[in-house]
C-alpha positions as CSV (number, residue, x, y, z in Angstrom):
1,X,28.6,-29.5,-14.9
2,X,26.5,-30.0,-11.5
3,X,27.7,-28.0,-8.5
4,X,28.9,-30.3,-5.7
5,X,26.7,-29.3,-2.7
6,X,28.8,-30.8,0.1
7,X,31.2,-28.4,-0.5
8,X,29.2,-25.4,-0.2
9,X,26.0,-24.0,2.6
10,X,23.2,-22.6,0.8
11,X,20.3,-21.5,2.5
12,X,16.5,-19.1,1.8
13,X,15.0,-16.8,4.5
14,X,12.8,-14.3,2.9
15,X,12.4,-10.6,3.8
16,X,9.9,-9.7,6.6
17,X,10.5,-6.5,7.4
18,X,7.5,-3.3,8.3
19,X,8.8,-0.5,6.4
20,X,9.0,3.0,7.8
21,X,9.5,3.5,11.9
22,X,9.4,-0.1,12.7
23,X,11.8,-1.1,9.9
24,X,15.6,-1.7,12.3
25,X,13.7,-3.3,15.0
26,X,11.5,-5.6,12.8
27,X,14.7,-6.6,11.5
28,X,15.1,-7.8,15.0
29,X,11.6,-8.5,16.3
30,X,9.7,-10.8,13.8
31,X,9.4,-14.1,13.0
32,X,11.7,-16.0,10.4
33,X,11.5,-18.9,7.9
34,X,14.2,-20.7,6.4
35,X,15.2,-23.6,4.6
36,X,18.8,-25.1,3.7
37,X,19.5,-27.0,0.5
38,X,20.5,-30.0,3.0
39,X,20.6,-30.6,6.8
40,X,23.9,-28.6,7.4
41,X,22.9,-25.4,5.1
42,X,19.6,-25.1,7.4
43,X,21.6,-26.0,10.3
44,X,23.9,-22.9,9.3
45,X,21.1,-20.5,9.0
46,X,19.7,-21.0,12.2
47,X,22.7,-20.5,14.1
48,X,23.0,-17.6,12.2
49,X,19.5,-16.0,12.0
50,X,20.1,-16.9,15.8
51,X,22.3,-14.0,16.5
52,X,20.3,-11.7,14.7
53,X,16.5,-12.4,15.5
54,X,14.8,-12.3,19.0
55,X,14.6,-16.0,18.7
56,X,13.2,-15.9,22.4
57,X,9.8,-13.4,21.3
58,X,10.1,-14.7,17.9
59,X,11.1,-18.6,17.5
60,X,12.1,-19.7,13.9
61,X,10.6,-21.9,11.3
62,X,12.7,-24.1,9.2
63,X,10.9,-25.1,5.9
64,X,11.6,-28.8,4.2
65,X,13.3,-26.6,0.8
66,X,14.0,-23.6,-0.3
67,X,11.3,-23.8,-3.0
68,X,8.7,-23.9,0.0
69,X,10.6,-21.0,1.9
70,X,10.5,-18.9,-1.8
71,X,6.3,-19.9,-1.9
72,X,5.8,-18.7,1.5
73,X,6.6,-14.9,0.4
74,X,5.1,-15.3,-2.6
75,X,2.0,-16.5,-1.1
76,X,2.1,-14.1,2.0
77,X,2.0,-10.9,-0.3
78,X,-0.3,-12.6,-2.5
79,X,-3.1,-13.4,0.0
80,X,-2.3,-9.9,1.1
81,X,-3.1,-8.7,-2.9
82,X,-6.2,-10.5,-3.1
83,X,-8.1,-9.5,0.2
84,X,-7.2,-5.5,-0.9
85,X,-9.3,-6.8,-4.3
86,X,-11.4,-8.4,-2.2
87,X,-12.5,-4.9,-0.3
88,X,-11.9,-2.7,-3.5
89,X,-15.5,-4.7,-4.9
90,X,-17.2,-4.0,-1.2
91,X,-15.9,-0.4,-1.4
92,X,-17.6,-0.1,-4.8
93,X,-21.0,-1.5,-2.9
94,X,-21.0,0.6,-0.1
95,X,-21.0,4.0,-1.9
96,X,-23.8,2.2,-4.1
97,X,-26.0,1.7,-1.6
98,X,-24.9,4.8,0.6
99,X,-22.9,2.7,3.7
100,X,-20.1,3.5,5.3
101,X,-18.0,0.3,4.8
102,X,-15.3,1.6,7.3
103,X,-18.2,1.7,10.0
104,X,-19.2,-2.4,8.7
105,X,-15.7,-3.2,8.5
106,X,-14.8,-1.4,12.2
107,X,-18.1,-3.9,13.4
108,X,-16.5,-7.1,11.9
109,X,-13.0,-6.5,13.1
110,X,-14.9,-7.3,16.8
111,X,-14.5,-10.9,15.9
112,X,-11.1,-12.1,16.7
113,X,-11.0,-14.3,13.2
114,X,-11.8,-10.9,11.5
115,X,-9.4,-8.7,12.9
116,X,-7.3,-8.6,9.8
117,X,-10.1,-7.4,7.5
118,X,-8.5,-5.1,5.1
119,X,-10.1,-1.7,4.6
120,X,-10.7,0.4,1.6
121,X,-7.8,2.3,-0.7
122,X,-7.0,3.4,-4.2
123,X,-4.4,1.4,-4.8
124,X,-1.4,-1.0,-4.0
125,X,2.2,0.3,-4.2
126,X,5.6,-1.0,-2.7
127,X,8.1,-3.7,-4.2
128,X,6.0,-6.9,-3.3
129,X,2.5,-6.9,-3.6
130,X,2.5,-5.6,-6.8
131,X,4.2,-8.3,-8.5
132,X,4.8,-11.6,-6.5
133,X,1.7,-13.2,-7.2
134,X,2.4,-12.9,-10.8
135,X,6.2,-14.8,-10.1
136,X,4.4,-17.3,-9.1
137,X,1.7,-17.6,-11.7
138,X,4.5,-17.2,-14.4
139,X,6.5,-19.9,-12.4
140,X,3.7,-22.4,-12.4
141,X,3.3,-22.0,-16.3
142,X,6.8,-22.1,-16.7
143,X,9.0,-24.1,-14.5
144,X,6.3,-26.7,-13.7
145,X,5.1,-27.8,-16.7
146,X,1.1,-27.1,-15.4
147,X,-0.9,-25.3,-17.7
148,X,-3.0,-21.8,-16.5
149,X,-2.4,-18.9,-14.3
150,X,-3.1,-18.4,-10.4
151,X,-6.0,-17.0,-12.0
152,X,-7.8,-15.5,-8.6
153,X,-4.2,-14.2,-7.6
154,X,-3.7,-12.8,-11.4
155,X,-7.2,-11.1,-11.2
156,X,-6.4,-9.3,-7.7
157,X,-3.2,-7.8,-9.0
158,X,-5.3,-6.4,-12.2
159,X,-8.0,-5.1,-9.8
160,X,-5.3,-3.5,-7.4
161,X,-3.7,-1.9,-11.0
162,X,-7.2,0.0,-11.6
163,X,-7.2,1.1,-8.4
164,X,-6.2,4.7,-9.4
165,X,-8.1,5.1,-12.4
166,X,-11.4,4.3,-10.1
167,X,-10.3,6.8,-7.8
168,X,-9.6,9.4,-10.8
169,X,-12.6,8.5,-12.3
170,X,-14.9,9.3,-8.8
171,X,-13.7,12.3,-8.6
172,X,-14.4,12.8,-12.5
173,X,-18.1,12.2,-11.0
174,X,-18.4,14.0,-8.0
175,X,-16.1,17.2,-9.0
176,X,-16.6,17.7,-13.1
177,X,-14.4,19.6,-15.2
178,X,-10.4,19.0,-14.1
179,X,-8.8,21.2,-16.7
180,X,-7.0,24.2,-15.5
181,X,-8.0,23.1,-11.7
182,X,-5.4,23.7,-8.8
183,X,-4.8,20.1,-7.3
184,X,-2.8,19.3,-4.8
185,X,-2.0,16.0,-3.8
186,X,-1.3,15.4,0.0
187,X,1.8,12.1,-0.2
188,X,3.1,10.9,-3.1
189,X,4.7,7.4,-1.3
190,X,3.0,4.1,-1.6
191,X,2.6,3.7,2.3
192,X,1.8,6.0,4.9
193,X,5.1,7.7,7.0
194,X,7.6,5.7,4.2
195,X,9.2,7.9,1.8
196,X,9.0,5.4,-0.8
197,X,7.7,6.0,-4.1
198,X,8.2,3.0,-5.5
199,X,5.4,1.5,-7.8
200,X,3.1,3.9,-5.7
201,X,-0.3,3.8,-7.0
202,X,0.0,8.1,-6.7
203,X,1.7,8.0,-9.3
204,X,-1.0,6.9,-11.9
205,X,-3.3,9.0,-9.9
206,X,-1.0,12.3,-11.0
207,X,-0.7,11.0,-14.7
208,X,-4.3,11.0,-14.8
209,X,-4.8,14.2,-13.2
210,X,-2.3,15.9,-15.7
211,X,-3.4,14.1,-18.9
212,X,-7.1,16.1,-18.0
213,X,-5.3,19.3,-17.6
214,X,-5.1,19.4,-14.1
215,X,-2.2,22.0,-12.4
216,X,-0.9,19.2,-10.1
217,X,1.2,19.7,-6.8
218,X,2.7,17.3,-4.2
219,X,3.5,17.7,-1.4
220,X,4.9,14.9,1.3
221,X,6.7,14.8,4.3
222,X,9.5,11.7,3.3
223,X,9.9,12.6,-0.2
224,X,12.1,15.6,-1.5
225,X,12.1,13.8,-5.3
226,X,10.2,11.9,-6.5
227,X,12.8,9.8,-8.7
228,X,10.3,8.3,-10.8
229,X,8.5,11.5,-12.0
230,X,12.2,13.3,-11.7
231,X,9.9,16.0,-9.7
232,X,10.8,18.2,-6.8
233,X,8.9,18.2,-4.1
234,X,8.0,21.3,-1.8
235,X,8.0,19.8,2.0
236,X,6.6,23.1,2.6
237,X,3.1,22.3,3.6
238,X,1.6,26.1,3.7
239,X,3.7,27.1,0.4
240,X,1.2,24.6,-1.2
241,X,-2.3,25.7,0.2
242,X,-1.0,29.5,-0.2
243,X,-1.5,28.3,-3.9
244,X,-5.7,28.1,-2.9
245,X,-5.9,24.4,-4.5
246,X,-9.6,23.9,-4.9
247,X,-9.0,20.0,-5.4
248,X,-7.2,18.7,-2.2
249,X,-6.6,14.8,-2.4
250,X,-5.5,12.8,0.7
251,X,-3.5,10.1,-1.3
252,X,-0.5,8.9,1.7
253,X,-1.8,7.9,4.9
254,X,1.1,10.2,6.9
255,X,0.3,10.4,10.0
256,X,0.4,14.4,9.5
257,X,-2.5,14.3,7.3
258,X,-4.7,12.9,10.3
259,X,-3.1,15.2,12.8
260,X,-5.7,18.0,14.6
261,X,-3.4,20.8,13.4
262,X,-3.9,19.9,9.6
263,X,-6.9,19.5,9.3
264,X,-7.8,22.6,11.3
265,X,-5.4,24.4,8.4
266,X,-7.5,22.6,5.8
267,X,-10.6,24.1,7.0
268,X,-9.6,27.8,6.7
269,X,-8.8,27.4,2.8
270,X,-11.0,28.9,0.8
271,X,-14.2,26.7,0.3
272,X,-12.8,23.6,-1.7
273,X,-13.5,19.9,-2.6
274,X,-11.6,17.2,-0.3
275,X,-11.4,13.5,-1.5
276,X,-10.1,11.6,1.0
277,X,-8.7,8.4,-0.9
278,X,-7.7,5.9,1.6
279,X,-10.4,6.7,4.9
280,X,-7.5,8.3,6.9
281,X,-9.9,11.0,8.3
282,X,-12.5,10.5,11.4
283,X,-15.8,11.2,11.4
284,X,-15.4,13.9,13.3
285,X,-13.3,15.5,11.3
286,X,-14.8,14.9,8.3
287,X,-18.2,16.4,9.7
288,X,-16.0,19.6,10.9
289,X,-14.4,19.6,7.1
290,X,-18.3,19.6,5.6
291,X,-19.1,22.7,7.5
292,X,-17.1,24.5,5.1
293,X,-16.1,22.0,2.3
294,X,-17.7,19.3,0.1
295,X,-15.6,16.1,1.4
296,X,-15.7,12.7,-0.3
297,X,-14.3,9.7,0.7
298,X,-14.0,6.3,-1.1
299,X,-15.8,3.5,0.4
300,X,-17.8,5.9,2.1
């Protein structure tokens, strides 16, 4: 039995929100799409997005159908997916030839159409990126009747999904041995300053660690358990280095990790091996780190 749609408003308008500090007022303070199922549905949904949005800063758009308002998330976090691929094969050139792809990339962002070039990590975490590109492939095959994937879209999210075991396996190269080593991992959430663990890419990073008999500890700011390991977290920052790690792995980019008091603590450990996973440390602090410590840095 079909629905009768004059009798009901139905309208799309797809998450945009920045997690973390800027989470309550991008609710506010960001731009919007929408689409109705008819005229007066999207009619509805601007009036009421209206008294919630910053329509002034921040005008609306109203998409023909709710189908096109569903692609546009899809394809938003998907063209996200694929330019993080994109670096992840650069990031693998630079330390192959012995660049520092942060210092190209800084160089390129000068352009105003480059300004969004992404930068190097070890992996994609969160709620979206992981998985919306491969809604949509499995839609196309599925509720279209096309044959074949997003195939450049599939391919980003498997790149982005052996993120952590590249990062796992560079350290394999540069450190040796991992059994019965003293790691400690510095943020377990997916993003920097969130405390969410979500699909974080950490998390394969710690499997790995363990499964090569690694004695693995985690600290982070936001998180007090980590629900998906069911493991308590020490927000004690000193408890963990009183443990003398000799692995130390930046792996959240908190904004605490970057501040001049921590890494000033990092350099009085005992002489240790730093892997700086996502670039979140200067140059200058990475040459005052080397005076003691062996640093590494992916993409670098």
């Amino acid at each position: 039995r079909k629905l009768n749609i004059n009798k009901f408003y139905l309208a799309h308008s797809y998450e945009r929100v920045m997690p973390g500090n800027e989470y309550f007022d991008s609710i506010i303070n960001y731009w919007r799409v929408y689409a109705g199922i008819n005229q007066k549905s999207a009619n509805k949904c601007e009036v009421f997005l209206s008294q919630v949005i910053n329509i002034a800063d921040y005008p609306l758009t109203c998409l023909s159908n709710t189908t096109a308002s569903e692609t546009g998330k899809l394809l938003e976090n998907s063209y996200r997916a694929v330019n993080i691929a994109f670096i992840e094969e650069w990031g693998r050139f630079a330390e192959d030839t012995g660049i520092d792809l942060y210092e190209v990339i800084d160089a390129i962002r000068k352009r105003p159409t480059h300004t969004n070039i992404r930068q190097p990590g070890f992996g994609v975490g969160g709620y979206c990126l992981t998985k919306d590109a491969l809604l949509a492939s499995w839609a196309r095959q599925n509720l279209t009747g096309k044959n074949g994937p997003l195939q450049q879209s599939e391919t980003a999210i498997n790149i982005n999904d052996q993120m952590p075991r590249y990062a796992f396996e560079f350290l394999q190269h540069h450190y040796g041995r991992l059994a019965n080593t003293n790691v400690l991992l510095l943020g377990v959430s997916y993003r920097g300053d969130v405390g969410d663990t979500r699909y974080t890419p950490v998390e394969n990073l710690y499997n790995f660690l363990t499964a090569a008999g690694s004695k693995v500890s985690c600290h982070d700011p936001y998180v007090k358990y980590w629900e998906e390991l069911s493991l308590s977290i020490d927000q004690n920052l000193a408890t963990h280095l009183q443990n003398l790690p000799e692995i130390v792995i930046i792996s959240t980019g908190h904004t605490l990790y970057r501040c001049k008091e921590t890494v000033v603590i990092l350099k009085e450990l005992q002489p240790s091996f730093i892997y700086d996973t996502i670039g979140l440390l200067s140059n200058d602090q990475i040459l005052m780190l080397k005076e003691k410590h062996t640093v590494k840095v992916l993409g670098r």
